[in-house]
C-alpha positions as CSV (number, residue, x, y, z in Angstrom):
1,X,8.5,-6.4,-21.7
2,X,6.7,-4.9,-24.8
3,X,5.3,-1.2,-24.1
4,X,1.5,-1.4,-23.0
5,X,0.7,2.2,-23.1
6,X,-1.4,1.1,-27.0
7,X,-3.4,-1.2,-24.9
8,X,-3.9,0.9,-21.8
9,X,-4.9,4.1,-24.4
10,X,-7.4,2.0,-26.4
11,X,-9.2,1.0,-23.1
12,X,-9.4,4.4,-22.4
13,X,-10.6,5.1,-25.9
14,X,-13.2,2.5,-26.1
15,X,-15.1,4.4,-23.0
16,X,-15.9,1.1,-21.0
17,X,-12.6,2.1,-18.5
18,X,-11.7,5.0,-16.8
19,X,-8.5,6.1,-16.5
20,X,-7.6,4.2,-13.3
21,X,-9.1,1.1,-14.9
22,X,-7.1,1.8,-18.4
23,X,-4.1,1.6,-16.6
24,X,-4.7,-1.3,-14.1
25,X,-6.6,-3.4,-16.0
26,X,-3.5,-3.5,-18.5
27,X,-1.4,-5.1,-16.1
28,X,-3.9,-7.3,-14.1
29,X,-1.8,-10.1,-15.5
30,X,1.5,-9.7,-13.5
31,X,-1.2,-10.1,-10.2
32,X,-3.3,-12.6,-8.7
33,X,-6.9,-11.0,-10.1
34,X,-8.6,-11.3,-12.7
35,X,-9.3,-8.2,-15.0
36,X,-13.4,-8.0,-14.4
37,X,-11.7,-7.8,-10.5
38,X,-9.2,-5.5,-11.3
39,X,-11.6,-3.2,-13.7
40,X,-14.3,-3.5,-10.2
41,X,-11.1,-2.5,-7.8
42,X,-10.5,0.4,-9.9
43,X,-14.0,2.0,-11.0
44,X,-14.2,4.5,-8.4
45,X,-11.6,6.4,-9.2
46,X,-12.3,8.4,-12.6
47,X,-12.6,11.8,-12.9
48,X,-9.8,12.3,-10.6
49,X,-9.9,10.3,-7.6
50,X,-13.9,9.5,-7.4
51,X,-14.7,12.2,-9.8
52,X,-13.2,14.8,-7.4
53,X,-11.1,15.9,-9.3
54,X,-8.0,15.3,-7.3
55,X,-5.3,12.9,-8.1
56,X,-5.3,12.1,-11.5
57,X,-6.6,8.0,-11.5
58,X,-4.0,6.7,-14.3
59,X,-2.0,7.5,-11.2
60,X,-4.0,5.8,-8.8
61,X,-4.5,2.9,-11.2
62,X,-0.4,2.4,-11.0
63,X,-0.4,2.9,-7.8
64,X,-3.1,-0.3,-7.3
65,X,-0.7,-2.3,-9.5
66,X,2.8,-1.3,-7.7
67,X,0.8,-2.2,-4.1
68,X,-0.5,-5.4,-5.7
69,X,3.6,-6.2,-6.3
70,X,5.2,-5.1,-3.5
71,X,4.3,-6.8,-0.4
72,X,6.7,-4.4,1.4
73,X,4.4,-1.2,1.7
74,X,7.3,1.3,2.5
75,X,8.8,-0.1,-0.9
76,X,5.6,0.1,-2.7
77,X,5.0,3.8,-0.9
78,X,8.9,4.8,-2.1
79,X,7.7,3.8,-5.9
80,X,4.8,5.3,-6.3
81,X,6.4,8.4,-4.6
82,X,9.0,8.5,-7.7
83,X,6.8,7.4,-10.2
84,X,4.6,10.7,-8.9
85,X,7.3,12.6,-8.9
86,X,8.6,11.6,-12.5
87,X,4.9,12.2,-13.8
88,X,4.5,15.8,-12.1
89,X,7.8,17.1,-13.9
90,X,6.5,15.3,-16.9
91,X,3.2,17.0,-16.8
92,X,3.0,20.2,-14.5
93,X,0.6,18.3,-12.1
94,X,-0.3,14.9,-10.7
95,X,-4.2,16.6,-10.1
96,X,-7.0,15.9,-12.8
97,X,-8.3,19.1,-13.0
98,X,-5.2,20.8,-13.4
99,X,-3.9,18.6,-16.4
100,X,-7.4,19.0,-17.4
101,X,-7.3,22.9,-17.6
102,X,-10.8,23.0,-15.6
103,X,-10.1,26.0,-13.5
104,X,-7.0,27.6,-15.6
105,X,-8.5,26.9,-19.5
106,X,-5.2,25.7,-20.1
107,X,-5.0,22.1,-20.5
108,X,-1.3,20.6,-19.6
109,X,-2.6,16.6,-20.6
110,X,-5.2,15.1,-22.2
111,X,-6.3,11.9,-20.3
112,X,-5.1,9.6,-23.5
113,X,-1.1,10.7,-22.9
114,X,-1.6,11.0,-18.8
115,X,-2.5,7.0,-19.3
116,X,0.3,6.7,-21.6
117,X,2.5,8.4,-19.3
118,X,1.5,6.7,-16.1
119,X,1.9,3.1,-18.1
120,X,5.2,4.2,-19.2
121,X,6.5,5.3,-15.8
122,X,5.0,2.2,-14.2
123,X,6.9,0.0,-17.2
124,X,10.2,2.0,-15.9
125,X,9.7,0.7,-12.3
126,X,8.7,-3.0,-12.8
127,X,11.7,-3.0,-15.3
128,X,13.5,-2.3,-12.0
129,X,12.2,-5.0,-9.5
């Protein structure tokens, strides 16, 4: 499977997707939805997890794809744990506002590379199905 973190970071880029969207909407095709379905499923969660700042949405936007693949949720739950996991040691944080610097002034990841990350991590895992 060719890398898809170009495509996920231009959709993030082109300001039409956040960064949940980004993420899922550049995998819609291994599901059964549509992208305009997809890009719906996913628009609440920019800005951190409904703009509060929480979990950082590329996150959740893998996380909607790994539950749209795994009909076993303990398996899906196990994946997303690692691919969490994997991301935090990657980045210092799995929370927006902390890789964002909002507090701290310190910014640990721009949105752009948390997108790339999360695509890449999520790339790892369905090489793995």
């Amino acid at each position: 499977m060719a890398s898809r973190k170009e495509e996920a970071v231009a959709r993030k880029r082109n300001g039409r997707y956040n960064c949940a969207q980004s993420v899922a909407c550049t995998f819609c095709g291994l599901t059964s939805l549509d992208e305009a379905t997809v890009h719906r499923l996913t628009g609440a969660f920019g800005g951190g997890m409904g703009c509060g700042e929480g979990t950082c949405g590329a996150l959740v936007g893998a996380g909607v794809i790994l539950g749209l693949l795994h009909e076993d949720r303990a398996e899906a739950k196990r994946r997303m744990r690692e691919l969490m996991t994997r991301f935090r040691e990657r980045n210092g944080s799995t929370v927006c506002k902390e890789l964002k610097g909002l507090e701290s002034g310190v910014v640990l990841r721009p949105c752009n590379d948390c997108v790339a990350d999360a695509v890449e991590l999520l790339e790892e895992q369905l090489a793995r199905r």
